[in-house]
Chimera marker file (.cmm) of the C-alpha trace (Angstrom):
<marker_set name="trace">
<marker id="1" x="-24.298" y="4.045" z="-35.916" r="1" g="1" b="0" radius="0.5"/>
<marker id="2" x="-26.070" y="6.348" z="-33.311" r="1" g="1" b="0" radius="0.5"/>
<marker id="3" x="-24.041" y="9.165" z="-31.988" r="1" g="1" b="0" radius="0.5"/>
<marker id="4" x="-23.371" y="7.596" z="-28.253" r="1" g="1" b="0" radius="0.5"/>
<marker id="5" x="-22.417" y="4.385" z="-29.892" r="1" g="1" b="0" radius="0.5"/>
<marker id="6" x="-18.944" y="6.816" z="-32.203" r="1" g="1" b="0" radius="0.5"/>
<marker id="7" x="-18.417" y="8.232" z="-28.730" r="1" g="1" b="0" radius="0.5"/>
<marker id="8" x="-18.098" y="4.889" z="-27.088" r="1" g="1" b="0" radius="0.5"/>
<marker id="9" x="-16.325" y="3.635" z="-29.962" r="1" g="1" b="0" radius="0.5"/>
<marker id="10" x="-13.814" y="7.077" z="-30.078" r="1" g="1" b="0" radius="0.5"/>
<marker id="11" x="-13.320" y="6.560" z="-25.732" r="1" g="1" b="0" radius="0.5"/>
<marker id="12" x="-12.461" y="2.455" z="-26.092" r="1" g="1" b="0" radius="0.5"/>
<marker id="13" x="-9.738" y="3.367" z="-29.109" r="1" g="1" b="0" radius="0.5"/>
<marker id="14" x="-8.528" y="5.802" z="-26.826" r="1" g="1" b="0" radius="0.5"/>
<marker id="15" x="-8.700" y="3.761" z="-24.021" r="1" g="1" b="0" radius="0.5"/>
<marker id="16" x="-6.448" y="0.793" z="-25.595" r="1" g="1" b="0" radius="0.5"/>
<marker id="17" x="-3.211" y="3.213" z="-25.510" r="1" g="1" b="0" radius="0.5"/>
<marker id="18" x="-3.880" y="3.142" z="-21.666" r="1" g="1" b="0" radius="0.5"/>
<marker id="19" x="-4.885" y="-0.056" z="-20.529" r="1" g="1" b="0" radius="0.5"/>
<marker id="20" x="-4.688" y="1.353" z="-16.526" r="1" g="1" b="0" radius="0.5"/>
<marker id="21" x="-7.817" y="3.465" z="-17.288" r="1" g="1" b="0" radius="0.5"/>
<marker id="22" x="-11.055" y="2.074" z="-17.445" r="1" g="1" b="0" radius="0.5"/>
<marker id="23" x="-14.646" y="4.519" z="-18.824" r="1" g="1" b="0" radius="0.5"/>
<marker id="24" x="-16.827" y="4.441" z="-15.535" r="1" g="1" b="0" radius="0.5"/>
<marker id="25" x="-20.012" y="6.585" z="-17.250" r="1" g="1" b="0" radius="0.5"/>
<marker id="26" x="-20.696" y="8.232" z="-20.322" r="1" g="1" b="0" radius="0.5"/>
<marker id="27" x="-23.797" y="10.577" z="-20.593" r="1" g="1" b="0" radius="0.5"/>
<marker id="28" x="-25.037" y="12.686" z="-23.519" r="1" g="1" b="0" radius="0.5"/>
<marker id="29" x="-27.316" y="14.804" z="-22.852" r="1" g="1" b="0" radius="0.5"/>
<marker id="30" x="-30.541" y="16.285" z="-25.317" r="1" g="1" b="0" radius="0.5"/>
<marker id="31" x="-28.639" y="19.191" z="-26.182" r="1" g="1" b="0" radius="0.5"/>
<marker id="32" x="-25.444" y="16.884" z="-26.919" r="1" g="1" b="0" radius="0.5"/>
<marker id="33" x="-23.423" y="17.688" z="-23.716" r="1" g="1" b="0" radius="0.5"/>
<marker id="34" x="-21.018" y="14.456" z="-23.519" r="1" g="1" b="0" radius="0.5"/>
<marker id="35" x="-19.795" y="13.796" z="-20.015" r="1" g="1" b="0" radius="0.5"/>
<marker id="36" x="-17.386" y="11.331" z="-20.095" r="1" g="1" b="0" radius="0.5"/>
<marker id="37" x="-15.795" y="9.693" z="-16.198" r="1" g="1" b="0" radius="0.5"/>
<marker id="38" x="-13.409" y="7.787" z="-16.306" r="1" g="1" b="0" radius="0.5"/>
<marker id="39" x="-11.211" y="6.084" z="-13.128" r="1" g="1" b="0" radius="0.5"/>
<marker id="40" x="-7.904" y="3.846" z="-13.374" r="1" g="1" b="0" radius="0.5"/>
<marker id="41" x="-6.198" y="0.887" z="-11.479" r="1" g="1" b="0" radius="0.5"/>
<marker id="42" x="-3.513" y="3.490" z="-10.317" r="1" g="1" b="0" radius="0.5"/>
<marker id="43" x="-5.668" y="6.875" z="-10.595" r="1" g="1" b="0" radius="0.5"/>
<marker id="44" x="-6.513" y="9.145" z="-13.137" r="1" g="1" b="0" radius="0.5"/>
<marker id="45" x="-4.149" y="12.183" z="-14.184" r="1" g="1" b="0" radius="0.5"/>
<marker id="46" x="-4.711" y="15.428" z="-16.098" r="1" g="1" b="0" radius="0.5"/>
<marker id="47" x="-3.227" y="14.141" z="-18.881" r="1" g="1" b="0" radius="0.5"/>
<marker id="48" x="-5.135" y="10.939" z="-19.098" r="1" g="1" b="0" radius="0.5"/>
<marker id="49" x="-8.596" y="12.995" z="-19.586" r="1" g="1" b="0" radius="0.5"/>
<marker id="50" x="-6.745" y="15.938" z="-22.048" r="1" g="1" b="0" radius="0.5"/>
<marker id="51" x="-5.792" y="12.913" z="-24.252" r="1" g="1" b="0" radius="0.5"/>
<marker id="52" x="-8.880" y="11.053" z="-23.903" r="1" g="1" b="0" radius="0.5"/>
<marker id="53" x="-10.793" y="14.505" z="-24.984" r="1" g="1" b="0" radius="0.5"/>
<marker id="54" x="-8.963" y="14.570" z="-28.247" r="1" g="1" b="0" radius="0.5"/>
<marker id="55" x="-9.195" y="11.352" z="-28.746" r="1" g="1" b="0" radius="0.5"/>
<marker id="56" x="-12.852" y="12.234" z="-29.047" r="1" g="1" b="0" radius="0.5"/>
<marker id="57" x="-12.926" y="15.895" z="-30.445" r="1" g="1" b="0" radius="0.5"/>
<marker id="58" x="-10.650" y="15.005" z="-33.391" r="1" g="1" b="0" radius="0.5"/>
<marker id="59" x="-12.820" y="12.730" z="-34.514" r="1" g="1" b="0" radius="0.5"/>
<marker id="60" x="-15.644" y="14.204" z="-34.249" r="1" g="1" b="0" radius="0.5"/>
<marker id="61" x="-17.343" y="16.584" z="-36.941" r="1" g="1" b="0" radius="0.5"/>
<marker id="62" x="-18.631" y="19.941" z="-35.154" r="1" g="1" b="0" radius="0.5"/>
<marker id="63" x="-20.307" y="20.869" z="-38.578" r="1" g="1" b="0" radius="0.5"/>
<marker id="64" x="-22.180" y="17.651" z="-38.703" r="1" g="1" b="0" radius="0.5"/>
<marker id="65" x="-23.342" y="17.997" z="-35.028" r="1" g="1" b="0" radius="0.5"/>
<marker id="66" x="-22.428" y="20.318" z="-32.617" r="1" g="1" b="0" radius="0.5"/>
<marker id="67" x="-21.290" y="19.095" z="-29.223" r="1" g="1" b="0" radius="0.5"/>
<marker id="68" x="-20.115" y="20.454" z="-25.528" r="1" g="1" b="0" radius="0.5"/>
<marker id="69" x="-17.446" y="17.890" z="-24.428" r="1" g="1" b="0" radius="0.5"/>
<marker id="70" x="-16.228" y="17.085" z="-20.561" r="1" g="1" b="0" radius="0.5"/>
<marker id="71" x="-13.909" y="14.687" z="-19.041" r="1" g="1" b="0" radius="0.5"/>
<marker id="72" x="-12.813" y="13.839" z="-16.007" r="1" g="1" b="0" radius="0.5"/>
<marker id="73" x="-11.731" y="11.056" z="-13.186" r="1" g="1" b="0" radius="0.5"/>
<marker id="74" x="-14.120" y="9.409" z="-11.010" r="1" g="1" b="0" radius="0.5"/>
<marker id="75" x="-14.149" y="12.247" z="-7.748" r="1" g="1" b="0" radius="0.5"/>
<marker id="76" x="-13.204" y="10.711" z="-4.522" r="1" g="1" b="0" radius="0.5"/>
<marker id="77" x="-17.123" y="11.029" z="-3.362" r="1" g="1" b="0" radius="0.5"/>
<marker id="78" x="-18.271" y="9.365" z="-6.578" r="1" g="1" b="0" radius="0.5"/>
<marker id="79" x="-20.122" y="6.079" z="-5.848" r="1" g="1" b="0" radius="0.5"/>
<marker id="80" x="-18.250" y="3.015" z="-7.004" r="1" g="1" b="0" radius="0.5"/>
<marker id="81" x="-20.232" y="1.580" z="-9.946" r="1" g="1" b="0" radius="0.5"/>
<marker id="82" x="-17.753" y="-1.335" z="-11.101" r="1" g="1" b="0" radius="0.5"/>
<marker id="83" x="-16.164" y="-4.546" z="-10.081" r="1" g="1" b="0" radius="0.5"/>
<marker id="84" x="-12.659" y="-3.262" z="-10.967" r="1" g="1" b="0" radius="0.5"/>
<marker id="85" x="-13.773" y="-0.173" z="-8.921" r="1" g="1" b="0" radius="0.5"/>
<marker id="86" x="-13.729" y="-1.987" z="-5.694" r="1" g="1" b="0" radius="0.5"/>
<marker id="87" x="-11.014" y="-4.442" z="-6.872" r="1" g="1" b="0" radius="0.5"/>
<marker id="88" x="-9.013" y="-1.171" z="-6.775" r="1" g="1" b="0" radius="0.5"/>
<marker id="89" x="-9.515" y="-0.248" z="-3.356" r="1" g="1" b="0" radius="0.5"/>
<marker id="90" x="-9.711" y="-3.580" z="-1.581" r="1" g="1" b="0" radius="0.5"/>
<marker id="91" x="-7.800" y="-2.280" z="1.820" r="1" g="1" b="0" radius="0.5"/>
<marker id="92" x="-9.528" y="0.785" z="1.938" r="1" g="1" b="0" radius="0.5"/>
<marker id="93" x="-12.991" y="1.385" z="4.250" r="1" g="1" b="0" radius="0.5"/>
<marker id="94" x="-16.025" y="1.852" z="1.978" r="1" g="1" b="0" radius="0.5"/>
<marker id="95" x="-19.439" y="2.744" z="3.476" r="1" g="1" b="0" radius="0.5"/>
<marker id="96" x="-21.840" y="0.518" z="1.891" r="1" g="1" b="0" radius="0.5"/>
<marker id="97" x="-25.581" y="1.423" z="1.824" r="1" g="1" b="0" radius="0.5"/>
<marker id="98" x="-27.977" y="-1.465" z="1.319" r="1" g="1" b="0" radius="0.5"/>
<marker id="99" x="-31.627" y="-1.959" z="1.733" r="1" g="1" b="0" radius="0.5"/>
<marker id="100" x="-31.568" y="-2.666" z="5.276" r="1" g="1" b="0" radius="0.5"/>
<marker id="101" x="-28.329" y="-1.280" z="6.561" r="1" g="1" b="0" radius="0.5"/>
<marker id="102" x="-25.039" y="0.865" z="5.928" r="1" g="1" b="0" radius="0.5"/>
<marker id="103" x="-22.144" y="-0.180" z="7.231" r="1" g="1" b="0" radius="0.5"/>
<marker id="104" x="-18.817" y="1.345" z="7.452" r="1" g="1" b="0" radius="0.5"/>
<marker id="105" x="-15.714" y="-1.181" z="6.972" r="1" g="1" b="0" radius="0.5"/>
<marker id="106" x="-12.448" y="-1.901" z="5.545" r="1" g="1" b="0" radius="0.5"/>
<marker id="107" x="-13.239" y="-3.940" z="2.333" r="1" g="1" b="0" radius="0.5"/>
<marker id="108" x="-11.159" y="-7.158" z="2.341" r="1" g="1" b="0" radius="0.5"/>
<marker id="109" x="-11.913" y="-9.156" z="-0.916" r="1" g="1" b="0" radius="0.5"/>
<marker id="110" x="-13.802" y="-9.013" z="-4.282" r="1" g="1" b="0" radius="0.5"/>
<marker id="111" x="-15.089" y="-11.204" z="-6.675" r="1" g="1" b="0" radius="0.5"/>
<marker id="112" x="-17.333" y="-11.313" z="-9.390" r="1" g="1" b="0" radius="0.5"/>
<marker id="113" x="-20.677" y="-11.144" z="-7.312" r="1" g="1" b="0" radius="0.5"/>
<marker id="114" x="-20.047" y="-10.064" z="-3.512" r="1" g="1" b="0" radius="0.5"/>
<marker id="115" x="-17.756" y="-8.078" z="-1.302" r="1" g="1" b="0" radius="0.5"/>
<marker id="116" x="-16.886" y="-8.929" z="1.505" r="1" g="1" b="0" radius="0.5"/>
<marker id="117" x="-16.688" y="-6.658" z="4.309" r="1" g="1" b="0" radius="0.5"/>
<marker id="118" x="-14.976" y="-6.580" z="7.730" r="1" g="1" b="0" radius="0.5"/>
<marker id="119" x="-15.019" y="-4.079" z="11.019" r="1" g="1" b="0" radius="0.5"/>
<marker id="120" x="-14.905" y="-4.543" z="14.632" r="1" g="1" b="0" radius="0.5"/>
<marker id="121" x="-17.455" y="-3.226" z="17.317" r="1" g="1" b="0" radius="0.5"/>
<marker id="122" x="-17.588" y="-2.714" z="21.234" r="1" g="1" b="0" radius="0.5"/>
<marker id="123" x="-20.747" y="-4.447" z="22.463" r="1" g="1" b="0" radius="0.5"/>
<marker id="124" x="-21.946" y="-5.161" z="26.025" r="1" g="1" b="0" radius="0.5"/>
<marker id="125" x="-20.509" y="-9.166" z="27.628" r="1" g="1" b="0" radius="0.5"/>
<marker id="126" x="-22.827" y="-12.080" z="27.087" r="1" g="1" b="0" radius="0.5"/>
<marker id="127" x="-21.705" y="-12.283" z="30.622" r="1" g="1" b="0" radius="0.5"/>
<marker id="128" x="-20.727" y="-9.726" z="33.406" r="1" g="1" b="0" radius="0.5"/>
<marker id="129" x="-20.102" y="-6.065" z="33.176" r="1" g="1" b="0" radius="0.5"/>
<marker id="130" x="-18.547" y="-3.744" z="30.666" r="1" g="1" b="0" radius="0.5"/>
<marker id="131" x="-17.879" y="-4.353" z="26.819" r="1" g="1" b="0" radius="0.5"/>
<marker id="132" x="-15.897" y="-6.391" z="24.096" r="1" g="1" b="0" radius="0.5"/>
<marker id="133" x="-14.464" y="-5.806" z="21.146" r="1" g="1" b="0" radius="0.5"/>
<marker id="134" x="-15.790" y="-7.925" z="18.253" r="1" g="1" b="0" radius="0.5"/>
<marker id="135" x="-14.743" y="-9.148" z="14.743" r="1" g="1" b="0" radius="0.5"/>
<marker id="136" x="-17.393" y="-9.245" z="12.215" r="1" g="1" b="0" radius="0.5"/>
<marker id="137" x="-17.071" y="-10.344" z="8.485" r="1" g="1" b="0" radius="0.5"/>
<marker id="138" x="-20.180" y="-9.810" z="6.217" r="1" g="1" b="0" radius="0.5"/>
<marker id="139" x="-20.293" y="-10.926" z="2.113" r="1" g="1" b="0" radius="0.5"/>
<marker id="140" x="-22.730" y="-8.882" z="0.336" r="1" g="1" b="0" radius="0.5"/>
<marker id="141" x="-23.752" y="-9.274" z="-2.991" r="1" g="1" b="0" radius="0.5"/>
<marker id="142" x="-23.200" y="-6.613" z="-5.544" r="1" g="1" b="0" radius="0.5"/>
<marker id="143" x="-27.145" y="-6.802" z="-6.315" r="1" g="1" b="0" radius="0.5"/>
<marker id="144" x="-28.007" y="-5.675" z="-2.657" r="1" g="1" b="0" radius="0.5"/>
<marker id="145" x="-25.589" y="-2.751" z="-2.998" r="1" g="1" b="0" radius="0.5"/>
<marker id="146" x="-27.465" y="0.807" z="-3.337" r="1" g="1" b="0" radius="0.5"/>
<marker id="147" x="-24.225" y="2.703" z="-3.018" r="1" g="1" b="0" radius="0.5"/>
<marker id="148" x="-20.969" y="2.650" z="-1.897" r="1" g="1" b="0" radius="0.5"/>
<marker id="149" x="-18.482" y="5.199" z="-1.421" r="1" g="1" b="0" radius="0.5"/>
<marker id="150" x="-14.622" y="5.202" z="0.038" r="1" g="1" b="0" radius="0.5"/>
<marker id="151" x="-13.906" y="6.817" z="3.173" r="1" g="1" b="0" radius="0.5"/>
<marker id="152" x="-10.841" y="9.281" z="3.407" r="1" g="1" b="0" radius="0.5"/>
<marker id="153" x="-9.026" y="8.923" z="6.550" r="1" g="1" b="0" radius="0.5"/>
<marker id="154" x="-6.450" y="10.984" z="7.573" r="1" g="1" b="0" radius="0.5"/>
<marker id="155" x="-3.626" y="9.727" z="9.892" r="1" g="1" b="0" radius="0.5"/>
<link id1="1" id2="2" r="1" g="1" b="0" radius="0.2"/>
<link id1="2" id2="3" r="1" g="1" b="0" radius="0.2"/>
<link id1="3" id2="4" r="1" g="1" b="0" radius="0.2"/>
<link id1="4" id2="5" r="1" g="1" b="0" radius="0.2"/>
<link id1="5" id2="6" r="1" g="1" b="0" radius="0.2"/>
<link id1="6" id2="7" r="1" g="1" b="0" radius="0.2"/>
<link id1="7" id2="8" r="1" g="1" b="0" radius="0.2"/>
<link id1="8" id2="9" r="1" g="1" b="0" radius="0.2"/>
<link id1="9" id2="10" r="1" g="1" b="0" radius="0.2"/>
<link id1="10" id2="11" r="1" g="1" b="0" radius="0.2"/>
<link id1="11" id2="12" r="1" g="1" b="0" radius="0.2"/>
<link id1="12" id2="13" r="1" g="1" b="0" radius="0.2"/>
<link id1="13" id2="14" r="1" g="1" b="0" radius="0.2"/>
<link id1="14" id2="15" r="1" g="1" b="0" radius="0.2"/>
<link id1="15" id2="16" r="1" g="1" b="0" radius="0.2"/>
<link id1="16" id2="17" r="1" g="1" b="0" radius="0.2"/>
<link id1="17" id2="18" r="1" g="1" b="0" radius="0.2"/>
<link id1="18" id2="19" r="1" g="1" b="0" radius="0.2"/>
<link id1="19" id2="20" r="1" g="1" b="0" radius="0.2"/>
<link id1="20" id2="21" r="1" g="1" b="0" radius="0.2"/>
<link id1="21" id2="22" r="1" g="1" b="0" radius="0.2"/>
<link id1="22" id2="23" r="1" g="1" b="0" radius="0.2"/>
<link id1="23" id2="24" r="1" g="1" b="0" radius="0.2"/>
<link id1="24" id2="25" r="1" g="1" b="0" radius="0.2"/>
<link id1="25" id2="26" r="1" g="1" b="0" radius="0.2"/>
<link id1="26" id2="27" r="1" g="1" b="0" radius="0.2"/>
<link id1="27" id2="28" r="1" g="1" b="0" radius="0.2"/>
<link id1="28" id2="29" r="1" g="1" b="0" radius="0.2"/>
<link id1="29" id2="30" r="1" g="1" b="0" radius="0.2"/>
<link id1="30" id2="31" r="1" g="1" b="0" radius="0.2"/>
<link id1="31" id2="32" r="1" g="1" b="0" radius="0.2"/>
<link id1="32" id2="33" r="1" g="1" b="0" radius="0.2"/>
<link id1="33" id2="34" r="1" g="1" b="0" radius="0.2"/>
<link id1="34" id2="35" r="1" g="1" b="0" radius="0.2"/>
<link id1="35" id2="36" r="1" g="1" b="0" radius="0.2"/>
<link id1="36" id2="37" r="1" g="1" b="0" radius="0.2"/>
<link id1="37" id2="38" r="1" g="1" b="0" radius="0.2"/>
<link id1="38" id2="39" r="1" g="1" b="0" radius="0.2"/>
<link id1="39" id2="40" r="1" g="1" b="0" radius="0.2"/>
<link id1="40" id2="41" r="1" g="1" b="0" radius="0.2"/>
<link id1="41" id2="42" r="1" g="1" b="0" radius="0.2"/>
<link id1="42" id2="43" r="1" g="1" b="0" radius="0.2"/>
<link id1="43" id2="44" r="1" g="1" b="0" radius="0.2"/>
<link id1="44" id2="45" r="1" g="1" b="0" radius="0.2"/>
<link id1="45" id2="46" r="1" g="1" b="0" radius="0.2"/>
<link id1="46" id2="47" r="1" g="1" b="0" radius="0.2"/>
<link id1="47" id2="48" r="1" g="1" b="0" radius="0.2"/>
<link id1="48" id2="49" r="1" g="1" b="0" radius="0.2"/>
<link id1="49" id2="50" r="1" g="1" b="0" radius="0.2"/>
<link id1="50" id2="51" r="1" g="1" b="0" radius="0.2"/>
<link id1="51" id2="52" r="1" g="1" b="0" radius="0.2"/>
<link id1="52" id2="53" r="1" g="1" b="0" radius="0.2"/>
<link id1="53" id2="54" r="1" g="1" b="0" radius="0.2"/>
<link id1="54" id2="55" r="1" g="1" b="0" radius="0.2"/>
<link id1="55" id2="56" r="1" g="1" b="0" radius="0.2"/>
<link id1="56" id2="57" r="1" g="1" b="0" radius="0.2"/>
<link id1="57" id2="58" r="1" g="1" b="0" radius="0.2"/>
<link id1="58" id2="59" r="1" g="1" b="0" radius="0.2"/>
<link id1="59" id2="60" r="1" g="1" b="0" radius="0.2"/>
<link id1="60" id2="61" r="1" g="1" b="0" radius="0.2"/>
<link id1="61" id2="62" r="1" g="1" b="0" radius="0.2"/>
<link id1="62" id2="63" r="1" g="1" b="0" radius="0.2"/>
<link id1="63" id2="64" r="1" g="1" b="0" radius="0.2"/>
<link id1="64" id2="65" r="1" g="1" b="0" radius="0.2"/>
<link id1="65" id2="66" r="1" g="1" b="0" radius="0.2"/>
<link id1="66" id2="67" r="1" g="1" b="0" radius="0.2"/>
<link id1="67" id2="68" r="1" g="1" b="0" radius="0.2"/>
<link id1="68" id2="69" r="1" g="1" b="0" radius="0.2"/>
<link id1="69" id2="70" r="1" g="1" b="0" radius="0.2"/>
<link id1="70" id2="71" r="1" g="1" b="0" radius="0.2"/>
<link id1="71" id2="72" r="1" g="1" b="0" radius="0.2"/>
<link id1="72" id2="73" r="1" g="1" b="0" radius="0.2"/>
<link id1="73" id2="74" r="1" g="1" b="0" radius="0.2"/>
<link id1="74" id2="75" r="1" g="1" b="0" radius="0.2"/>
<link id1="75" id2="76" r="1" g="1" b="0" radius="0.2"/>
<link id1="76" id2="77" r="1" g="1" b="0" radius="0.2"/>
<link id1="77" id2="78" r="1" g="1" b="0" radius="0.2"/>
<link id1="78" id2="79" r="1" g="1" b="0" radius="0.2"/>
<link id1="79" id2="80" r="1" g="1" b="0" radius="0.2"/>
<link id1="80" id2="81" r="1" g="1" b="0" radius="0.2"/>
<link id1="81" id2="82" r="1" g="1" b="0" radius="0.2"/>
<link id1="82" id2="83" r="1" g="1" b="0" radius="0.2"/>
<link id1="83" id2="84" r="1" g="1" b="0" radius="0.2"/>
<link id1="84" id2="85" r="1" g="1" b="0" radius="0.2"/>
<link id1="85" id2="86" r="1" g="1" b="0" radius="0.2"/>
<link id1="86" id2="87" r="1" g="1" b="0" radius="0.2"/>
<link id1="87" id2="88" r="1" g="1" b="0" radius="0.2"/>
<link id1="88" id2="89" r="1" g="1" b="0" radius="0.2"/>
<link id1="89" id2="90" r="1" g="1" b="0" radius="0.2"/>
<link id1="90" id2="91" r="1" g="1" b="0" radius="0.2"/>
<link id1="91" id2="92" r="1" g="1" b="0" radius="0.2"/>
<link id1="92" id2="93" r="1" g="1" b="0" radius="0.2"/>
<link id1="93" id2="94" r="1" g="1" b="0" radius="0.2"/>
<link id1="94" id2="95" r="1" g="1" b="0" radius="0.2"/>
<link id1="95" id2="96" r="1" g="1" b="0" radius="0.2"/>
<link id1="96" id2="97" r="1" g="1" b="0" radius="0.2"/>
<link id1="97" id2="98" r="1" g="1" b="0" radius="0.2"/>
<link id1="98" id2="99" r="1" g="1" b="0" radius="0.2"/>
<link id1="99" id2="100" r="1" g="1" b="0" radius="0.2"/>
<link id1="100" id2="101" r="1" g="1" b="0" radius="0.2"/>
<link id1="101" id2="102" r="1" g="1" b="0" radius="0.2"/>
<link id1="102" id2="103" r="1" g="1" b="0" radius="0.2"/>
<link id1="103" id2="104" r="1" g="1" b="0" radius="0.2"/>
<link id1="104" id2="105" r="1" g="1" b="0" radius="0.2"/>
<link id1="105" id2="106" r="1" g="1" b="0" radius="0.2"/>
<link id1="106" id2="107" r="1" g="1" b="0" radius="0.2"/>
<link id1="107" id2="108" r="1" g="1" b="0" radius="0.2"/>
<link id1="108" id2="109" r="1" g="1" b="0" radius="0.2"/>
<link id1="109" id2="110" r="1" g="1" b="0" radius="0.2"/>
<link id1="110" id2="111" r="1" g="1" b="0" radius="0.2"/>
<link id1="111" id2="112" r="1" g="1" b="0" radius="0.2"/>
<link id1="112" id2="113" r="1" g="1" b="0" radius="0.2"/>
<link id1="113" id2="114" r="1" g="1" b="0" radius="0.2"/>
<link id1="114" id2="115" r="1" g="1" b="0" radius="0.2"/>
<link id1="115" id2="116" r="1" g="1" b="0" radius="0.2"/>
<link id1="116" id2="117" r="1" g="1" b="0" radius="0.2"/>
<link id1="117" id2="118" r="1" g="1" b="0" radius="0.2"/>
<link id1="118" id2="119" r="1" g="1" b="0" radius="0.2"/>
<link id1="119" id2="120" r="1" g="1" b="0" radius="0.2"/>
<link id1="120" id2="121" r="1" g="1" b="0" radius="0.2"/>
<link id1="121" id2="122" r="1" g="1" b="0" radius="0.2"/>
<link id1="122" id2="123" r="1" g="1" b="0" radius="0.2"/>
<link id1="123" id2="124" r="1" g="1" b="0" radius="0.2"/>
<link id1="124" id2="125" r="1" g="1" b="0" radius="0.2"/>
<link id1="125" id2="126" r="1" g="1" b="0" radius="0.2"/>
<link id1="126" id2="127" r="1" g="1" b="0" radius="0.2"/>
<link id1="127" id2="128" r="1" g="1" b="0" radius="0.2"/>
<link id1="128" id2="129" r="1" g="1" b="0" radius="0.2"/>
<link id1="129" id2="130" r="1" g="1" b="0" radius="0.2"/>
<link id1="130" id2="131" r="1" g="1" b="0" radius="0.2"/>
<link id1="131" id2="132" r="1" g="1" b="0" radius="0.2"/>
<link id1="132" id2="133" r="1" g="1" b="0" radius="0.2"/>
<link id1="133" id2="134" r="1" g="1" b="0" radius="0.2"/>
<link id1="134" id2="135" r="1" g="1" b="0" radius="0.2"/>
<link id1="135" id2="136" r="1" g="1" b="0" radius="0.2"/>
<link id1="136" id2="137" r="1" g="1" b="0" radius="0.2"/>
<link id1="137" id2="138" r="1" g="1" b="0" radius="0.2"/>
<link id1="138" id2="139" r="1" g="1" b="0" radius="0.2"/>
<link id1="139" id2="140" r="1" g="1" b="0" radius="0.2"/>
<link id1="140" id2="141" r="1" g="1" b="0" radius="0.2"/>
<link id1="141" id2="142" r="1" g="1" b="0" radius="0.2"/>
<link id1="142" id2="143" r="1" g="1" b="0" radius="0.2"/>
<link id1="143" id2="144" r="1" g="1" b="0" radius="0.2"/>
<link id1="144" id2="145" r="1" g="1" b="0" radius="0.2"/>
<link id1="145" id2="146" r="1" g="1" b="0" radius="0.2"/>
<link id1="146" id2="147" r="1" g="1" b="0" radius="0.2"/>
<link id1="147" id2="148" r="1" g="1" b="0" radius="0.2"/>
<link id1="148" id2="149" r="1" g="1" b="0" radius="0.2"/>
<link id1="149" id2="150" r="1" g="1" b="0" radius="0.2"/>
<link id1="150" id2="151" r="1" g="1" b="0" radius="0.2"/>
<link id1="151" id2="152" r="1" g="1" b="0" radius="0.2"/>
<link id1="152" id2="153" r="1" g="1" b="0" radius="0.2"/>
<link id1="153" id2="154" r="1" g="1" b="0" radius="0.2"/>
<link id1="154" id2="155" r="1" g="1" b="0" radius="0.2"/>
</marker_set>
């Protein structure tokens, strides 16, 4: 067993006591720095990371190999990376980059593949003066996603 594959296996054993929280990355680094991000259906706390870094540290021999060991909750800037990422924030306006566009909109459904995306806009009349307001719904397929991050508003 390499040494990622004990720290995966260490994080989903801790993991099972919380069922909410879900392991978003895991890096380890050449000189055996283990960064470990982690985001849940109802947010991450303090608590959930301390217990998830003993989960790991106490079973893990320093003397055998020495490791630097960080944990912590997806940040609200990180880029959402999985399905149950956006499943979580379905409501909430994401700006999605793609290859030909990035558009800023409230995110309305999820499945397995796409998301689908709504937003209005103000564009001139097809006929007449002045501007409309209109509705526009767009599906996009998690494969033509290059990022996409939640947008904090503030009321």
């Amino acid at each position: 067993m390499t040494f990622k594959e004990k720290i995966t296996n260490l994080i989903e054993e801790g993991l099972q006591e919380k069922p909410s929280l879900f392991l978003v990355d895991l890096s380890i680094s050449d000189s055996y720095k283990i960064s470990v991000t982690l985001d849940g259906d109802n947010g991450v706390q303090l608590q959930d990371c301390i217990d998830i870094s003993r989960a790991i540290d106490s079973n893990l021999d320093r003397e055998e190999q020495d490791f630097s060991l960080e944990v912590a909750s997806a940040g609200v800037s990180t880029p959402l990376k999985l399905v149950r990422q956006y499943k979580k924030n379905i409501g909430r306006t994401l700006k999605v980059k793609t290859a030909t566009a990035t558009i800023e909109a409230k995110l309305e459904n999820v499945t397995e593949e796409t998301i689908l995306l709504s937003w209005t806009s103000r564009e001139p009349k097809k006929i007449g003066k002045g501007k409309e307001t209109l509705e526009h719904k767009r599906e996009i397929p998690f494969s033509e996603i290059k990022e996409a991050i939640v947008i904090i508003i503030f009321n």
